[in-house]
C-alpha positions in Angstrom: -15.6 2.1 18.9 -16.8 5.6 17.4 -17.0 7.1 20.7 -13.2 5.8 21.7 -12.1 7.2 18.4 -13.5 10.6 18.9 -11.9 11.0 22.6 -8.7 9.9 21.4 -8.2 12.0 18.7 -10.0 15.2 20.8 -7.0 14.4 23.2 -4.3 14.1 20.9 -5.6 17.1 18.7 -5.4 19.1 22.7 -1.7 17.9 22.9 -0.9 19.5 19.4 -2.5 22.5 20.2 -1.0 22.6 23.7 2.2 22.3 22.1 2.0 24.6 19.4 0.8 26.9 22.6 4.0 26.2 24.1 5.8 26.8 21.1 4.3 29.9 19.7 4.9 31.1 23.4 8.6 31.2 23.3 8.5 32.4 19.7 6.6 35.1 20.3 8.9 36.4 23.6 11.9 35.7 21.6 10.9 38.3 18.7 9.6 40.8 20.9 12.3 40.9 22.9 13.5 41.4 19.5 11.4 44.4 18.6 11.9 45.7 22.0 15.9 45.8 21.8 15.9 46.9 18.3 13.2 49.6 19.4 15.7 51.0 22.1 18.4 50.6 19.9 17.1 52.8 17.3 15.6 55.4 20.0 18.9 55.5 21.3 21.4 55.6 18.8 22.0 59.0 19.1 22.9 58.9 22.6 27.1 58.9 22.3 27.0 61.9 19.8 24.9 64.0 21.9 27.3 62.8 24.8 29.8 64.3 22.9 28.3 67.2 21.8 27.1 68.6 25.3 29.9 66.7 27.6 33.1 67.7 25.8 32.8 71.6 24.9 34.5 73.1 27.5 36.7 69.9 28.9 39.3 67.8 26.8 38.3 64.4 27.1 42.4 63.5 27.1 45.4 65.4 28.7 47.6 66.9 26.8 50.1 64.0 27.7 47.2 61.6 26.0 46.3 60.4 29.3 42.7 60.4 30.0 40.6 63.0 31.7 39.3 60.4 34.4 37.5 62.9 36.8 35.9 64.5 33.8 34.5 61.0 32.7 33.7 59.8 35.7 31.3 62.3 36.5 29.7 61.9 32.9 29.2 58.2 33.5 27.8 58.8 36.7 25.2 61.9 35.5 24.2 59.4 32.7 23.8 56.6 34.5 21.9 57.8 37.4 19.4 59.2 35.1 19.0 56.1 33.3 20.6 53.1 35.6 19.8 50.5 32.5 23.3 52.2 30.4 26.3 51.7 30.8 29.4 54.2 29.1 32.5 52.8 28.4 35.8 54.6 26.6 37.2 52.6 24.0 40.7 52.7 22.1 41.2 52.4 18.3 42.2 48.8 18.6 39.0 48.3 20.9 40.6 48.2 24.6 38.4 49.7 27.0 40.0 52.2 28.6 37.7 53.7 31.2 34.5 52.8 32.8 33.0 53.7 35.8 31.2 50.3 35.9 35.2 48.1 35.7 37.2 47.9 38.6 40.5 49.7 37.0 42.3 49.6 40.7 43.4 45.7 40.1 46.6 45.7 37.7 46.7 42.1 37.8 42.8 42.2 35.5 43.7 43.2 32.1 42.1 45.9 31.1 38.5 43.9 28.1 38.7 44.4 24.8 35.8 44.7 22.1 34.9 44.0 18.6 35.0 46.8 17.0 33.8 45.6 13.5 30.0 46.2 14.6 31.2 49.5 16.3 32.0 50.9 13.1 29.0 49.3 11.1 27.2 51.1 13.7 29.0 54.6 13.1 28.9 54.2 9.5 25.1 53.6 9.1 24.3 56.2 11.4 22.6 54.0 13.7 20.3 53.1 11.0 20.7 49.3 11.4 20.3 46.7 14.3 23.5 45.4 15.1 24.7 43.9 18.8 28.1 44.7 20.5 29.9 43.0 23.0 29.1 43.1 26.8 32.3 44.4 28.0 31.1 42.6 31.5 30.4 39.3 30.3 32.2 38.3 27.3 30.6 36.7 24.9 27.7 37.7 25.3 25.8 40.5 23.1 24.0 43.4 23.8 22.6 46.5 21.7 24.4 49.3 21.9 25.2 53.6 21.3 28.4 54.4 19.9 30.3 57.5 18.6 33.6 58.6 17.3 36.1 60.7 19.9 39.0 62.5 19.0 41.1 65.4 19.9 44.6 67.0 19.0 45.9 64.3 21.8 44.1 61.0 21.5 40.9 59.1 19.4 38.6 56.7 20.4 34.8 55.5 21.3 31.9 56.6 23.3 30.7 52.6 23.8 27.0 52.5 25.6 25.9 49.3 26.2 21.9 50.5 26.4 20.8 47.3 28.0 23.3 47.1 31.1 23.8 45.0 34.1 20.8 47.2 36.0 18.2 46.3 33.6 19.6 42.8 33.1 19.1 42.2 36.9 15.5 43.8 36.7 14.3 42.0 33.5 15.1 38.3 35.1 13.0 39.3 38.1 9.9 40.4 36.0 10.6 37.7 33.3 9.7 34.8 35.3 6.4 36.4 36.1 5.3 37.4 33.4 6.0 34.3 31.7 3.9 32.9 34.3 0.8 35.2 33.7 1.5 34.6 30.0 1.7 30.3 29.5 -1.1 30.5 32.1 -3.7 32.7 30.0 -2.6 30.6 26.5 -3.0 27.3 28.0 -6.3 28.6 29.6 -7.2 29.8 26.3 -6.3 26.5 24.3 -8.3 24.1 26.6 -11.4 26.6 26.3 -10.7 26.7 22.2 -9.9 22.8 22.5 -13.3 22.0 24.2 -15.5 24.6 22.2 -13.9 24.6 18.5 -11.6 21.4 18.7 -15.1 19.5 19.6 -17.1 20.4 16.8 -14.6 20.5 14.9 -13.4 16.6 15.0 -16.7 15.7 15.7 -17.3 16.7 11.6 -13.8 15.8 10.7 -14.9 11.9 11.8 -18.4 12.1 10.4 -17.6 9.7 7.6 -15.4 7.6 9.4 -18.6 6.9 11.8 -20.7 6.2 9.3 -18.1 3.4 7.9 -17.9 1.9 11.6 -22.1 1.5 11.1 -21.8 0.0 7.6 -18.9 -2.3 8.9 -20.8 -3.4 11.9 -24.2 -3.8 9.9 -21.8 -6.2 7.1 -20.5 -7.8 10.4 -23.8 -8.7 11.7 -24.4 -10.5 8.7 -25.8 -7.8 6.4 -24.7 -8.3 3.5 -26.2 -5.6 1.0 -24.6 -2.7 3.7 -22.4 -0.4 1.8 -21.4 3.1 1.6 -23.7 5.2 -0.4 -21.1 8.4 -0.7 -17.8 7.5 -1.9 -17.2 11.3 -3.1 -16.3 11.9 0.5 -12.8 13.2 2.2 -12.4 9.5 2.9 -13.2 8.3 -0.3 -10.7 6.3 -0.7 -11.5 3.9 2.6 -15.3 3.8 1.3 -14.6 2.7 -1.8 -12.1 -0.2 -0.6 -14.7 -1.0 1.7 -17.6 -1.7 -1.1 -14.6 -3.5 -2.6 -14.0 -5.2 -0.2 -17.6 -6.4 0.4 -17.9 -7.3 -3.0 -15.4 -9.3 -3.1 -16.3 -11.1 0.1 -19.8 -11.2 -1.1 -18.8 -12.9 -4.3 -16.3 -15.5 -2.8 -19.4 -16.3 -0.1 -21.8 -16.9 -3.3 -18.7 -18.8 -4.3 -18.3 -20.9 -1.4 -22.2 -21.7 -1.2 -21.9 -23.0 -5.0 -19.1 -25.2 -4.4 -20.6 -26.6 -1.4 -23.6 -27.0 -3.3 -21.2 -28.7 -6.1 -19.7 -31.0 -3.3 -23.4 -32.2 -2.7 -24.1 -33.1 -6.4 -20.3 -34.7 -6.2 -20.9 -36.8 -3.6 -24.4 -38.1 -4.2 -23.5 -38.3 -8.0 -20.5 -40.6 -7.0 -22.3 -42.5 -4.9 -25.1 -43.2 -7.5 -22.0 -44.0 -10.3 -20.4 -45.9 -7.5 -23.7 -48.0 -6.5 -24.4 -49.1 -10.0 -21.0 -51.1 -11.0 -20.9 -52.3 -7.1 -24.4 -53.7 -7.3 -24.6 -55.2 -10.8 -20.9 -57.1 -9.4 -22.3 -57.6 -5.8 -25.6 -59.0 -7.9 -24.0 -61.4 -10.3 -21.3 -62.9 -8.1 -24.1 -63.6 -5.6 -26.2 -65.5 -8.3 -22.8 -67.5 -9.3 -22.3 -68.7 -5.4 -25.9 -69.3 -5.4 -26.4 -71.0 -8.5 -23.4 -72.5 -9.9 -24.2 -75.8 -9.8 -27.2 -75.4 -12.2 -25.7 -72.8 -13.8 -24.7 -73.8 -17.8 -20.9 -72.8 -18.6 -22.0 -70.2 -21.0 -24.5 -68.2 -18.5 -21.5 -68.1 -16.5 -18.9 -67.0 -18.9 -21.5 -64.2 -19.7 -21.6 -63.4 -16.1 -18.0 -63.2 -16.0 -18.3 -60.7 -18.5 -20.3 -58.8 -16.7 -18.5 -58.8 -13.6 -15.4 -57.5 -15.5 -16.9 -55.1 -17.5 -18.7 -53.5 -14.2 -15.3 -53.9 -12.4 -13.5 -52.3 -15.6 -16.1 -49.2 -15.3 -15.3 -48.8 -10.8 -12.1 -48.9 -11.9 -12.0 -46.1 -14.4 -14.8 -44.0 -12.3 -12.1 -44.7 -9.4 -9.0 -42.9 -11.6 -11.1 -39.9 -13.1 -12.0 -38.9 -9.6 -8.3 -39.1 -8.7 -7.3 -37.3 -11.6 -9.9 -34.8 -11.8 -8.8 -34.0 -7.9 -5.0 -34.0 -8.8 -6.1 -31.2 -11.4 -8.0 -29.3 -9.7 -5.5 -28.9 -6.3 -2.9 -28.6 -9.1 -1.2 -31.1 -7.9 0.2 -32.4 -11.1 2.7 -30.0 -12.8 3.0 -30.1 -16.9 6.2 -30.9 -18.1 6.4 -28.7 -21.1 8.4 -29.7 -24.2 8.5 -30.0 -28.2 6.8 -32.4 -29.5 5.1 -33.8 -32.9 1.5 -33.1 -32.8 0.9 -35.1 -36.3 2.0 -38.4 -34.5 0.4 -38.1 -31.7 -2.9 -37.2 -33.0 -2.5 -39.8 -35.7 -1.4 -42.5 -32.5 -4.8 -41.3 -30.7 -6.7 -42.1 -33.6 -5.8 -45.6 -34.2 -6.4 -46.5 -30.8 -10.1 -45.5 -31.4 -10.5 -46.8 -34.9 -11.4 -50.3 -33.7 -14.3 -49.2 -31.2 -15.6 -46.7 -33.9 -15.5 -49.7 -36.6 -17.6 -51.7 -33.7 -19.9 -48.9 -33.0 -20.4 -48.1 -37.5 -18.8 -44.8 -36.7 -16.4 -43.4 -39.5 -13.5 -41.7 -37.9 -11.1 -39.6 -40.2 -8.1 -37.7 -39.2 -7.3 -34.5 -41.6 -4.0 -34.1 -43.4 -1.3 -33.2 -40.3 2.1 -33.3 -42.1 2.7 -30.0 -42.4 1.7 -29.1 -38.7 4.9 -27.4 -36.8 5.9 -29.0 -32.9 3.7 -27.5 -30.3 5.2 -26.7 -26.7 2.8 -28.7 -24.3 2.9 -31.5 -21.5 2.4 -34.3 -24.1 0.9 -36.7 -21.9 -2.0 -34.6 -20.8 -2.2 -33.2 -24.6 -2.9 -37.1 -25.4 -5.4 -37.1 -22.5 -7.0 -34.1 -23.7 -7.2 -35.9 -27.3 -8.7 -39.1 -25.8 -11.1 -37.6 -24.1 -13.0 -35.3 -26.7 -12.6 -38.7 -29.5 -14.3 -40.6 -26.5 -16.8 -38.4 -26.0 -17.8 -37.9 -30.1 -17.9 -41.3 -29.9 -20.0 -41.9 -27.4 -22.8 -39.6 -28.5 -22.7 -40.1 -31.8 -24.5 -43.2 -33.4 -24.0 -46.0 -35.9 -23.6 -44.6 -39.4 -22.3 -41.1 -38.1 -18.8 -39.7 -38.6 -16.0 -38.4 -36.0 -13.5 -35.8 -37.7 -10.3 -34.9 -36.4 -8.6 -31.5 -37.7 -5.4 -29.4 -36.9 -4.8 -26.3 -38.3 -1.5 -25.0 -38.0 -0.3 -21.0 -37.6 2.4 -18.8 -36.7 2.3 -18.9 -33.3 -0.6 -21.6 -32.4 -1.9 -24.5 -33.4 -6.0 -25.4 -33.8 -7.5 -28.4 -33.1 -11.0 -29.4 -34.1 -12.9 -32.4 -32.8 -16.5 -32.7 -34.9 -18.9 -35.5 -34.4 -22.4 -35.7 -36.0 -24.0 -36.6 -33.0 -27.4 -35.9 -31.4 -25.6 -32.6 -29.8 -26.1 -30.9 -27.2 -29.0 -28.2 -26.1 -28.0 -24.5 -26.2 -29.1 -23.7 -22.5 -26.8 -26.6 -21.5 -23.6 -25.5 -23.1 -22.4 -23.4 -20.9 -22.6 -26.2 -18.3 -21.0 -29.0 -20.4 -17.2 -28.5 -18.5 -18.6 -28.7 -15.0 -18.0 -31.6 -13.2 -21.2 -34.3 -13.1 -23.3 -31.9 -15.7 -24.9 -34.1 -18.1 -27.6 -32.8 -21.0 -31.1 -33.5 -20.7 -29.8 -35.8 -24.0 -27.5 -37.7 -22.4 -29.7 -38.6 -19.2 -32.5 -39.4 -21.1 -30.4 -41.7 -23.1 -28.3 -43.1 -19.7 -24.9 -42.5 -21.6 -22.3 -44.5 -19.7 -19.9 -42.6 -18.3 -20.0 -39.8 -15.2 -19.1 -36.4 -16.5 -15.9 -35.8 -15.4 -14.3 -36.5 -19.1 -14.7 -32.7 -20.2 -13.9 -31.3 -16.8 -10.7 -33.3 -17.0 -10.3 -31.4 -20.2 -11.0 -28.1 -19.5 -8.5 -28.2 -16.0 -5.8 -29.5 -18.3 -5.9 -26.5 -20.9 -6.3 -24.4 -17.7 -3.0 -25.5 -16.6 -2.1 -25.2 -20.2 -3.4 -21.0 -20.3 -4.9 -22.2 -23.2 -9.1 -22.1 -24.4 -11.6 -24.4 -25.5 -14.7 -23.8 -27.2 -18.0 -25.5 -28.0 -20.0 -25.1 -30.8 -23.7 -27.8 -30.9 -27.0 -28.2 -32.8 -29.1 -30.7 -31.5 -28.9 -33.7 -34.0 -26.7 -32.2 -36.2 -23.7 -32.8 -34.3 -20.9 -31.0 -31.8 -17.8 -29.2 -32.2 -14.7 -28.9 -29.9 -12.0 -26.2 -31.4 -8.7 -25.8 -28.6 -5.6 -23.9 -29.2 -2.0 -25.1 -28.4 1.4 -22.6 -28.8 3.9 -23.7 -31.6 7.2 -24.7 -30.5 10.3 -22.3 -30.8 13.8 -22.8 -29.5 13.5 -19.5 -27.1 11.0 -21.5 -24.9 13.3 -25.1 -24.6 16.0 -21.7 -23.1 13.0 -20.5 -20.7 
């Protein structure tokens, strides 16, 4: 992959310099042909004066009837132009007619006679040749050309010395040498590029992909199942790909630990549910065997107590049954909360007296605090009330006879606390942080086989997940356990939202 990347972008960085060969090539004829006509320009711009000067001493360059002296400007043009066959002269008017040039065919009345623009004519005259300016080709109209010009005038008649210095000679020659040495010139640049390309472009992208080589090898290494490979520079041109990469592997690297602890949760799951599932089963399985077996001989009130038995084992499937179910609604969040005001002082006091019986069975003294001046919360009141149930159950259940089961709410400006405190045998500091997982059980409450399968608490915790509310724990062992959650108070802007 490396080597594929270095030969693509050694090609493509050939094709940028091949075309910034081709490019540079026709910029650099098109300003020196630049130089080169402003070079002539400026060599020549003296040419019409000393035409002037030396030509039209002796000889007017009009007749006295202001016709012009056509012999005596023919043979100028012709001296001048067979020395230099590039020029070519023409006699211009004040409005910029040409009026005489050896190099127009004057014979044909039907032509009319070319005129010029004589604006950079006289920009010409008036910087004294100073400046680079292009005329007008007399021969090709529209086209523009550099130029000599000079003011002519006489007792008779005015006008202009025109000399277009680049003529129809040198036009003729330069498009025969052009081609060639256009030729001689894109051959020795692209010549020159490949050699550059090869020997600097090379070495060049061979550094310039240095890093991204050594991120293919730590990708491939992470790929092939190493997981520790990462970049050890990040401070590099690329820095930003190397340190999305680490990211990256991080990230994977955390969801994999992830993935391996759920699996390994899944395990406890299933052979915990099948141990909770096998006990009721067998103890039902057991006695209603015994009762087919033996109920003849059986007295009526062995079989009332085997009843009993039956139903209280079925009673315990049944409820094992809907925790799981619930527990796995919760987690897939499958069940939305249907949030609304509510009276927290009922409910809680409602809770309670559904409990007092069993803690009056069990010599456990439940009290519920003062809750009349508690505001409404804004919560899913039916999982609030399963949330309640569950903690009471639980300080129940692990507190014994003679112990006491408290039930506080505090209420504030924005939330609400609630406090669930048992006197219980508590729970083991290195097990607290374990005590909302699902099937996690103290060494306490195994060694005293607690009924129950450890998914009360888990229900718990998912519901004030769902909630984006906290719970906290706070145990000493045989002094008792704390449970302290938090709930929003109720205000008329959420019912709008």
């Amino acid at each position: 992959m490396s080597h594929r990347l270095f030969w693509k972008l050694s090609v493509t960085f050939l094709l940028l310099l091949s075309l910034v060969g081709i490019v540079n090539i026709f910029v650099s004829v098109y300003f020196t042909q630049h130089h080169l006509e402003e070079t002539t320009q400026r060599l020549n711009s003296n040419l019409a004066n000393h035409l002037i000067e030396e030509k039209f001493q002796n000889q007017k360059p009009f007749f006295e009837d202001g016709s012009i002296n056509k012999p005596l400007f023919g043979d100028i043009m012709h001296d001048m132009m067979a020395v230099n066959r590039a020029i070519e002269v023409y006699l211009i008017d004040d409005t910029g007619g040409i009026l005489y040039s050896v190099v127009l065919d004057h014979s044909d009345e039907n032509e009319p006679l070319q005129t010029i623009n004589l604006a950079p004519v006289k920009e010409f005259i008036a910087t004294g040749g100073n400046t680079f300016v292009l005329g007008d080709n007399p021969k090709r109209p529209g086209e523009k050309k550099i130029f000599s010009a000079a003011r002519l005038a006489d007792e008779n008649r005015s006008g202009y010395i025109y000399i277009i210095l680049e003529g129809g000679a040198y036009d003729s020659v330069s498009a025969t040498l052009f081609g060639s040495f256009f030729a001689r010139l894109t051959t020795t640049w692209l010549v020159i590029t490949v050699l550059f390309a090869v020997a600097i472009g090379i070495i060049t992208i061979w550094y310039l992909t240095r890093n991204i080589r050594n991120i293919i090898v730590t990708i491939n290494k992470f790929k092939n199942g190493d997981r520790t490979a990462r970049m050890a520079d990040t401070s590099t041109d690329l820095s930003v790909v190397a340190s999305t990469f680490n990211d990256m592997a991080d990230t994977i690297d955390r969801n994999i630990d992830k993935l391996k602890s759920l699996d390994r949760l899944r395990q406890e799951l299933v052979a915990n549910v099948s141990h909770d599932l096998r006990t009721p089963l067998a103890v039902i399985q057991g006695y209603v065997e015994t009762l087919m077996m033996k109920s003849e001989s059986l007295a009526k009130e062995e079989k009332d107590q085997y009843h009993k038995i039956i139903y209280s084992s079925a009673e315990r499937l049944s409820k094992l049954i809907n925790e799981l179910f619930e527990y796995s609604k919760l987690e897939a969040r499958q069940v939305e909360p249907v949030m609304e005001g509510f009276s927290i002082s009922e409910l809680i006091n409602d809770v309670a007296t559904k409990f007092r019986l069993l803690a009056e069975e069990r010599g456990i003294s439940l009290t519920v605090g003062n809750t009349s001046s508690l505001p409404m919360v804004y919560a899913d009141i039916g999982m609030v009330e399963r949330v309640l149930q569950n903690l009471i159950e639980n300080a129940l259940k692990h507190t014994p006879a003679g112990g006491t089961v408290a039930v506080n709410a505090t209420g504030g400006k924005e939330t609400v606390e609630f406090s669930i405190e048992d006197s219980g045998v508590g729970i083991e500091e290195e097990n607290l942080v374990y005590i909302f997982d699902r099937y996690q059980r103290s060494a306490a409450k195994q060694k005293e086989k607690v009924a129950g399968i450890g998914l009360g608490l888990a229900i718990v915790k998912k519901i004030l997940d769902i909630h984006q509310s906290k719970i906290e724990v706070k145990s000493k062992v045989n002094e008792g356990t704390s449970f302290n959650f938090w709930l929003p108070v109720y205000t008329r802007k959420m019912q709008v939202t």
